[in-house]
C-alpha positions in Angstrom: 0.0 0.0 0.0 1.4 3.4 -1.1 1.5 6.3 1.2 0.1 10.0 0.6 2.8 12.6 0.4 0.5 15.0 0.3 0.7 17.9 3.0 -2.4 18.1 4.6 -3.3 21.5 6.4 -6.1 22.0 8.4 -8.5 25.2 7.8 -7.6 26.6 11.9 -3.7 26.5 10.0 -4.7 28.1 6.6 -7.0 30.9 9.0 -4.5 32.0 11.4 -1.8 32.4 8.3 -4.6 33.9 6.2 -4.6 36.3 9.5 -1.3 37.0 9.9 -0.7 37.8 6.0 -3.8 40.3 6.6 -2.3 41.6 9.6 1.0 41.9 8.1 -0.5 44.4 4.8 -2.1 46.5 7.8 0.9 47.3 9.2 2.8 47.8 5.9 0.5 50.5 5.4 0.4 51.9 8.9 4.0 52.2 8.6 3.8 53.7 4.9 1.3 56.3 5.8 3.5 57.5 8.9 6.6 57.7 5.9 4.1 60.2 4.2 2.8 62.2 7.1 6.2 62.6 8.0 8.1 63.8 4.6 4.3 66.4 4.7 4.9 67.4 8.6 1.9 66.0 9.6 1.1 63.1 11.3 -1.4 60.8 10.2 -4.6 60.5 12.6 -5.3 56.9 14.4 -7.9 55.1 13.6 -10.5 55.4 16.1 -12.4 52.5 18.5 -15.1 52.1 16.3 -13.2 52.1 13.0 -10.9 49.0 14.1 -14.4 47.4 15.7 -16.1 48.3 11.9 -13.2 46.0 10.7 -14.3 42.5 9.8 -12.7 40.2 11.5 -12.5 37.4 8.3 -12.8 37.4 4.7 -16.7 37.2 3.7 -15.3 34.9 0.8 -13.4 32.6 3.0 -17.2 32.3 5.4 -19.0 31.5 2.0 -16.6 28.9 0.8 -16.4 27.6 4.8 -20.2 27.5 5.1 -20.7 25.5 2.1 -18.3 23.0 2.8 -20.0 22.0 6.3 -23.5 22.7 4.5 -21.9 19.8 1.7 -20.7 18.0 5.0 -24.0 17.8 6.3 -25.8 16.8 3.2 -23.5 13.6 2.9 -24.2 12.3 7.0 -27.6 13.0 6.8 -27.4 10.7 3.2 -25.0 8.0 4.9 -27.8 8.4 7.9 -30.8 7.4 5.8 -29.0 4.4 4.0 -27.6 3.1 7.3 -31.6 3.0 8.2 -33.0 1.6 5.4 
């Protein structure tokens, strides 16, 4: 029997680097816009508390695709269920 050398990552892995990549652009252009305000003498205003809470929290795409696969998931027990029965 032949083994699978295929990587397998779970989604909790692909989130938290899909996270970090986000949070990673955010504060390449935090750090960009300070450049700016700086070489203009001003300084850039931070964001306020209900801007960063106004911030999603995950990419709407990523709960689509995510919601469909457990919907998909779900379809196929319930099928296994009702075979199993009759």
């Amino acid at each position: 029997m032949a083994t699978s050398n295929k990587k397998k990552t779970t989604m909790a892995k692909l989130n938290r680097e899909r996270g970090l990549a986000e949070r990673r652009v955010a504060k390449r252009a935090r750090k960009a816009a300070r450049k700016q305000a700086a070489t203009h003498n001003e300084q850039a205003p931070a964001p306020s508390r209900e801007q960063e809470a106004a911030q999603p929290l995950a990419n709407q795409a990523a709960i689509g695709a995510a919601t469909r696969a457990f919907a998909d998931m779900a379809k196929t027990d319930a099928t296994a269920r009702r075979e199993q029965s009759a």
